[in-house]
C-alpha positions as CSV (number, residue, x, y, z in Angstrom):
1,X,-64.5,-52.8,-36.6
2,X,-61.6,-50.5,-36.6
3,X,-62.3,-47.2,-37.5
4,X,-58.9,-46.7,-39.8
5,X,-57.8,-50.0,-40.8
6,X,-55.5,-48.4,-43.5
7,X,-53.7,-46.7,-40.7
8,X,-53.2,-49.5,-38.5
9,X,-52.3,-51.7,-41.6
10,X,-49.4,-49.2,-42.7
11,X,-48.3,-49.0,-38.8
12,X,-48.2,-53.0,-39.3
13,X,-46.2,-53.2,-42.3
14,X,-43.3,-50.8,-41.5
15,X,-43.1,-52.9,-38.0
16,X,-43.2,-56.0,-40.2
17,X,-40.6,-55.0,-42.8
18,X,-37.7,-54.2,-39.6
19,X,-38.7,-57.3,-37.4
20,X,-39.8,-59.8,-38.8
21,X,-38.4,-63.4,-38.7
22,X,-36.0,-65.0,-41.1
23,X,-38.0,-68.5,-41.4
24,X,-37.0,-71.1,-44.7
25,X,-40.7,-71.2,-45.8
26,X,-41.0,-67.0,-46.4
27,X,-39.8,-65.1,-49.3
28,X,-40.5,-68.2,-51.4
29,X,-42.6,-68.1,-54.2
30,X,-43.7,-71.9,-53.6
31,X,-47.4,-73.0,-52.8
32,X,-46.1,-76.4,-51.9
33,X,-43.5,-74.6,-49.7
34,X,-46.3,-73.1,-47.9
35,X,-48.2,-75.6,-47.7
36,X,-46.1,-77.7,-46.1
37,X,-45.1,-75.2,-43.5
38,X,-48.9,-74.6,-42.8
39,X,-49.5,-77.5,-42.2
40,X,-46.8,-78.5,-39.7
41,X,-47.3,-75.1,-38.0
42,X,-50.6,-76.5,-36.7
43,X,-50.2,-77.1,-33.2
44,X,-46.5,-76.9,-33.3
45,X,-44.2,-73.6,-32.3
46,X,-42.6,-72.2,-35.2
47,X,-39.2,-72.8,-33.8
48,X,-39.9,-77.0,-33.4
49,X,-41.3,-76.6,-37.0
50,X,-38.3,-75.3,-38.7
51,X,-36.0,-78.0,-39.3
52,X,-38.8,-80.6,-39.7
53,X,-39.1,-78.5,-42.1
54,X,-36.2,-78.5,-44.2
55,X,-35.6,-82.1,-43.4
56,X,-39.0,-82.2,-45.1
57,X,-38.3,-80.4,-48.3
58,X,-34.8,-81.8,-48.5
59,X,-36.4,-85.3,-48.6
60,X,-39.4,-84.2,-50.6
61,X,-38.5,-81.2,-52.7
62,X,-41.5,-80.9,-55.2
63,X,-45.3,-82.4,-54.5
64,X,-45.2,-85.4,-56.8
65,X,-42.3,-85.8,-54.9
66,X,-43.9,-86.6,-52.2
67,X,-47.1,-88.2,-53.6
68,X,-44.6,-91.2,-54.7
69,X,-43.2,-91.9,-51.7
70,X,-44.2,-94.8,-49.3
71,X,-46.6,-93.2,-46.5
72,X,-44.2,-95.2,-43.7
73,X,-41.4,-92.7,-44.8
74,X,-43.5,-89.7,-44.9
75,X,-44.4,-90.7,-41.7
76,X,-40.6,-91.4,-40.5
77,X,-39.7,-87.5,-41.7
78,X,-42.8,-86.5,-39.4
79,X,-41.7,-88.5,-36.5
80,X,-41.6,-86.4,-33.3
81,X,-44.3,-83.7,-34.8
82,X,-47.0,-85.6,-33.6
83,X,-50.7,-85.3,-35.0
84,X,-49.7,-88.0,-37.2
85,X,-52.6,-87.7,-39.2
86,X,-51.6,-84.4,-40.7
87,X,-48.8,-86.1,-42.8
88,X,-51.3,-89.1,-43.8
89,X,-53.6,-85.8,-45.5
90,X,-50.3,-84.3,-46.7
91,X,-49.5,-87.2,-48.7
92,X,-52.8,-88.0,-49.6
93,X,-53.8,-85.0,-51.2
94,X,-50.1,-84.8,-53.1
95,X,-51.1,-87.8,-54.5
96,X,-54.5,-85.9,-55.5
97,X,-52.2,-82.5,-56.8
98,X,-49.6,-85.0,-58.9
99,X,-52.0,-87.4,-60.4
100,X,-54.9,-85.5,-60.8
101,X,-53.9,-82.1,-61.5
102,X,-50.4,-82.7,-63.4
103,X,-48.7,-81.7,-60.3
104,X,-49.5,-77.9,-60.3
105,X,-50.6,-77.2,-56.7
106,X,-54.0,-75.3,-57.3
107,X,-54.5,-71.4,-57.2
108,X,-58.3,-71.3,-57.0
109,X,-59.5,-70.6,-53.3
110,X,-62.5,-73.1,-53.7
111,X,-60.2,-76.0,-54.5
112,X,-57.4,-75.0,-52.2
113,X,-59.8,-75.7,-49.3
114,X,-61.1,-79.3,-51.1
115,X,-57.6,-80.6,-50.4
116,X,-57.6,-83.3,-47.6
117,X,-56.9,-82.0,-44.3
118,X,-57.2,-78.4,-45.3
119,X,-59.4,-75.7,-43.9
120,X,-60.5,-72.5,-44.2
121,X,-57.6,-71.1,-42.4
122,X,-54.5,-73.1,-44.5
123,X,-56.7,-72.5,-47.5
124,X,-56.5,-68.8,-47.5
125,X,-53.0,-68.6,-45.6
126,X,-52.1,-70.3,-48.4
127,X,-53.9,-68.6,-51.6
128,X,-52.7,-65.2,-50.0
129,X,-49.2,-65.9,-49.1
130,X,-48.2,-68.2,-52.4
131,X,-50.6,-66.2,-54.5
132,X,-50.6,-62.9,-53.2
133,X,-54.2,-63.0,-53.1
134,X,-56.3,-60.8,-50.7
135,X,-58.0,-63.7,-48.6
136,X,-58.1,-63.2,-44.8
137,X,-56.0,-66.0,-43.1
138,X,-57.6,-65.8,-39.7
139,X,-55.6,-68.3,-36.9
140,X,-55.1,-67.8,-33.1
141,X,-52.7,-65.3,-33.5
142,X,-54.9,-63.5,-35.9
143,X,-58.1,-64.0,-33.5
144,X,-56.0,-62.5,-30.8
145,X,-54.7,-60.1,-32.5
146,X,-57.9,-58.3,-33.5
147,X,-60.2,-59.6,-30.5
148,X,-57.6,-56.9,-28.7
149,X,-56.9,-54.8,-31.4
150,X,-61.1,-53.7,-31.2
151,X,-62.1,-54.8,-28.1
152,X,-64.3,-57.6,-29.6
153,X,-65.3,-59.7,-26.3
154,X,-67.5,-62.7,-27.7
155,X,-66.2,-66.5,-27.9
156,X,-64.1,-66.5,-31.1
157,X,-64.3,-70.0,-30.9
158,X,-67.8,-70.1,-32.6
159,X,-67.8,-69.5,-36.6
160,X,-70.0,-66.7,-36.5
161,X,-67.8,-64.7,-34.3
162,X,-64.8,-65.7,-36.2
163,X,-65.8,-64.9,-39.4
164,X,-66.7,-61.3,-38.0
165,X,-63.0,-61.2,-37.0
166,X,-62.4,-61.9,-40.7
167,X,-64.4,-59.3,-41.5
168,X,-62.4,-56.9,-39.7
169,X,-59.1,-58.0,-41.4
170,X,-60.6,-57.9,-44.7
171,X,-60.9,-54.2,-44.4
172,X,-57.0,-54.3,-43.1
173,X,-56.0,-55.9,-46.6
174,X,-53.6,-54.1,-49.1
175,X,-54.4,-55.0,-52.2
176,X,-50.9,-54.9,-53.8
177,X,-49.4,-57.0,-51.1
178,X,-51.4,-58.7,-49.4
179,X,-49.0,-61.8,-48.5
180,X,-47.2,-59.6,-46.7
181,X,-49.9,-58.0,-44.1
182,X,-51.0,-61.7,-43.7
183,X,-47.9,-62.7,-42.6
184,X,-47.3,-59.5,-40.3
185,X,-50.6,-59.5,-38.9
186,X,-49.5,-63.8,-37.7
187,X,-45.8,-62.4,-36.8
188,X,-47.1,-59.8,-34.7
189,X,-49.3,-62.3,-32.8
190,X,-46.8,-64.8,-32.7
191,X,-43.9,-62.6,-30.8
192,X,-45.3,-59.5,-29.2
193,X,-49.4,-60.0,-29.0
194,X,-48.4,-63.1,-27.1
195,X,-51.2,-64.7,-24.5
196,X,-48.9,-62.6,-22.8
197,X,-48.2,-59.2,-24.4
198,X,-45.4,-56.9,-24.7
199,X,-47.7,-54.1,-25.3
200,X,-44.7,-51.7,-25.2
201,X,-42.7,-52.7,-28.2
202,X,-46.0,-53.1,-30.5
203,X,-46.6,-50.9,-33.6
204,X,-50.4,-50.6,-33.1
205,X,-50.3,-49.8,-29.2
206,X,-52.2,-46.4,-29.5
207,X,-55.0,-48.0,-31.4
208,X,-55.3,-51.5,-29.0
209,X,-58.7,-50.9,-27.1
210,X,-57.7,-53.7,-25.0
211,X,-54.5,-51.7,-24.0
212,X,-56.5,-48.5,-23.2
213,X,-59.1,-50.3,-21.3
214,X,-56.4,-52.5,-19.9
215,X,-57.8,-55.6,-20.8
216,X,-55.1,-57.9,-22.6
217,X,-55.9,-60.4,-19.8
218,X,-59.9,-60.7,-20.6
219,X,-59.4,-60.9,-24.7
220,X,-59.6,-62.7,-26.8
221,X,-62.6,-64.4,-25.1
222,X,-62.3,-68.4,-25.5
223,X,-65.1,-71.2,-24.0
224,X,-63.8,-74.2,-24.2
225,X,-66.2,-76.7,-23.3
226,X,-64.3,-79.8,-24.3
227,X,-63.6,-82.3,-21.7
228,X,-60.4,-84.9,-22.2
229,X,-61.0,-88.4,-22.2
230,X,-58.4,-90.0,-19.5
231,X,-57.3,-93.1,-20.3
232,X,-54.3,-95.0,-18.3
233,X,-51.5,-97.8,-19.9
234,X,-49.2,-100.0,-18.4
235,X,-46.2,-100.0,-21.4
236,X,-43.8,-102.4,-21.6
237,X,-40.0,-102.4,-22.3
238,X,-38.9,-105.3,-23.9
239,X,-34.9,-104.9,-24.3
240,X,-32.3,-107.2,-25.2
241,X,-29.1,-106.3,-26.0
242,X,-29.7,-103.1,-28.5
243,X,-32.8,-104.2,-29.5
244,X,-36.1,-104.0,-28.3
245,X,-39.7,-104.7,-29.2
246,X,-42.2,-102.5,-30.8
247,X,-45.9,-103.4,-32.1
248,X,-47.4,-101.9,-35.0
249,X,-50.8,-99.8,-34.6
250,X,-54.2,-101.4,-36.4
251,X,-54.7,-99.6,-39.4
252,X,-57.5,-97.4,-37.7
253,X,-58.1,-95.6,-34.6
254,X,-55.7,-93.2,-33.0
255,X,-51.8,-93.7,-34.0
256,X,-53.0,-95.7,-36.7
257,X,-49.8,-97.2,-38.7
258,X,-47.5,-96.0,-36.1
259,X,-45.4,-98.1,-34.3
260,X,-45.4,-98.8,-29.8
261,X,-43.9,-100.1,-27.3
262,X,-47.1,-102.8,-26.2
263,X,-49.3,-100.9,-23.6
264,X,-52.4,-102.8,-21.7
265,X,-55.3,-101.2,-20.5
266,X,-56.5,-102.3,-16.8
267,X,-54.2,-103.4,-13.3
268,X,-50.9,-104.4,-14.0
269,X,-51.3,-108.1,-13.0
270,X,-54.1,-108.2,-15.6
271,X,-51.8,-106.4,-18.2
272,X,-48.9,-108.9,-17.6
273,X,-50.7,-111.7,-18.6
274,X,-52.5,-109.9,-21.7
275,X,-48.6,-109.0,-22.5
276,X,-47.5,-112.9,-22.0
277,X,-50.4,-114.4,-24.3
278,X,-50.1,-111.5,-27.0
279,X,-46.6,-112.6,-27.3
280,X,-46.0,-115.6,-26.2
281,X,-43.9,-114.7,-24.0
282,X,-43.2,-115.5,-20.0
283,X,-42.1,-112.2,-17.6
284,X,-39.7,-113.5,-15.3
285,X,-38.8,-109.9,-13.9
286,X,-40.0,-106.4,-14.2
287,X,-39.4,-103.2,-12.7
288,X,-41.3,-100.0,-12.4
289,X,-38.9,-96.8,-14.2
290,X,-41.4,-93.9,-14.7
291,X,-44.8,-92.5,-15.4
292,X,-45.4,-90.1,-18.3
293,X,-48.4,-89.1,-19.1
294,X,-48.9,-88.0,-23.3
295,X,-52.1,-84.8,-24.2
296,X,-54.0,-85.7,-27.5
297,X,-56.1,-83.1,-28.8
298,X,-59.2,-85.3,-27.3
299,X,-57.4,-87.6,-24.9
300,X,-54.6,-87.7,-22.3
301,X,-52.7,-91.0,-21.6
302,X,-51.1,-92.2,-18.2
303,X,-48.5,-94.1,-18.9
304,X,-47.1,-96.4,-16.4
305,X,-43.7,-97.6,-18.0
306,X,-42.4,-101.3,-16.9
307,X,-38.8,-102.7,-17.4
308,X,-39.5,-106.5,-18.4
309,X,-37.3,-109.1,-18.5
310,X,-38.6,-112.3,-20.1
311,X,-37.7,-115.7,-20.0
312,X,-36.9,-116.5,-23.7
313,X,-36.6,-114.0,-26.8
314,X,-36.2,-116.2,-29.7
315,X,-39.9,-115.7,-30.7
316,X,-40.5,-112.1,-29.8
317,X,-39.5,-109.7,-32.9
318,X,-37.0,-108.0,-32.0
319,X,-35.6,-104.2,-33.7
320,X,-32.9,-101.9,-33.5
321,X,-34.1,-98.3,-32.5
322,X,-31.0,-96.7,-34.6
323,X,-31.4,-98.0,-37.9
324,X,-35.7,-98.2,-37.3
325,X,-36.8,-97.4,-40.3
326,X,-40.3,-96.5,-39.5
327,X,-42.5,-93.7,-37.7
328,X,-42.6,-94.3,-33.4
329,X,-45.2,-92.1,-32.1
330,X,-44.3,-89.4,-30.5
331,X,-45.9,-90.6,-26.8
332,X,-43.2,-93.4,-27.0
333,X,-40.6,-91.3,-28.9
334,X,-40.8,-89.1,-25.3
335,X,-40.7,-92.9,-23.1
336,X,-37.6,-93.5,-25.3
337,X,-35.8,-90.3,-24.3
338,X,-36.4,-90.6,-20.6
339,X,-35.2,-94.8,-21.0
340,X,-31.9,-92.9,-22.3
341,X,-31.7,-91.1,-19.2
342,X,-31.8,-94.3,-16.7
């Protein structure tokens, strides 16, 4: 615990009212706004966020907007973000805020969090920042904001210890503005109380245990016992003329909707001929351009990418990548940008 919050919360604000960021989701008095940004600022940097962003709102300016469009496009405005399944929960639970609740997004904390795909954290970055309500939003910049701030050394990974992180910023809260302190206390995290910090430009330096003791390094404290699942893919490249040909994902299981280039499990021999009977289709000629490999949050991919030449494409269904109307996921988005550069 800090032993004068209100003193390091006042340090925080003036810091936050000179520096902070000029970002299209703040100084918006829009739940949807925010929820929106939230939820693409999940595991994507602010600054690849921003003009998905307004691309977004541009497209989808209102909720019920959004709940009455087709989930492909809501999908093809998300292409490139990646976590796909964070738009399918987006649109979803718009489609819960227009039908059900006469398209006013929800100010009550409890129901906030009930929304599909939203958890503690959005739900109370959101009910503080649209609403102005004093709820600690606690994310990793928060968590390492504080673990240093006090010198709190357990796993902040486990709930218990989070929520005593929580704790501590729930005594940092100003009750007439709280929107602003929780986006200060993120902003701070986000460009000086970085993994690595530049402890000599931040506002609550003399008060940073971690900076005393010299421990910025050692805090916060994260076990990660999580192993990723390898898997390894030959893909294949099927191009003729400006077209080429992409397979649509089953309807469940990771990428679900989104569309591929075909990619085999196993050696490539064995691949080739699962490619020729899927499709129909004889290889006459192939060559080997480049291996990417593609992180999940569970899973990492080897990709082994083939240039295939086949002997007839009259049945194979051919598209245009320009004028593609529908999402490509973003492991094959990144094959398509290296293909550019062959």
């Amino acid at each position: 615990m800090l032993n004068k919050p209100a003193q390091s919360t006042k340090k925080l604000m003036d810091w936050y009212a000179v520096h902070k960021r000029d970002l299209p989701f703040r100084g918006i008095d829009n739940p949807y706004f925010t929820w929106v940004s939230e939820i693409m600022l999940q595991q994507t940097q602010v600054d690849t966020a921003v003009p998905y962003f307004n691309r977004f709102i541009k497209r989808f300016s209102t909720v019920c907007a959004l709940a009455n469009a087709d989930q492909a496009e809501v999908l093809k405005y998300w292409e490139g973000l990646g976590y796909y399944r964070r738009a399918k929960h987006l649109h979803e639970s718009a489609q819960r805020i227009c039908h059900e609740m006469d398209g006013v997004f929800p100010s009550d904390l409890k129901t906030i969090e009930s929304l599909k795909g939203v958890g503690r954290y959005i739900a109370r970055a959101i009910h503080s920042i649209a609403f102005n309500q004093p709820s600690a939003a606690v994310d990793g910049n928060v968590l390492r904001v504080i673990s240093r701030l006090t010198g709190f050394d357990q796993d902040v990974m486990k709930p218990k210890n989070a929520r005593i992180i929580e704790d501590t910023v729930n005594t940092m809260i100003p009750h007439a503005t709280p929107r602003d302190f929780t986006q200060a206390l993120m902003e701070l995290g986000a460009t000086v109380c970085q993994k690595k910090p530049n402890c000599a430009v931040c506002p609550l330096q003399s008060e940073c245990v971690a900076f005393r003791d010299n421990r910025q390094a050692e805090l916060p404290v994260v076990v990660k016992n999580t192993k990723k699942t390898e898997k390894s893919f030959h893909v294949f490249v099927v191009k003729y003329a400006d077209k080429v040909l992409l397979v649509k994902r089953p309807e469940v299981g990771l990428l679900a909707n989104l569309y591929t280039f075909p990619q085999f499990e196993g050696q490539f021999d064995a691949a080739k001929n699962a490619f020729e009977n899927s499709f129909n289709a004889r290889v006459i000629n192939h060559a080997h351009a480049f291996n990417i490999d593609h992180l999940f949050s569970h899973q990492v991919w080897h990709l082994s990418v083939h240039l295939i030449e086949c002997a007839d494409y009259a049945g194979l269904d051919l598209v245009s990548l320009t004028n593609f109307p529908y999402a490509i996921a973003k492991a094959h988005l990144n094959i398509i940008d290296q293909l550019k550069e062959i």
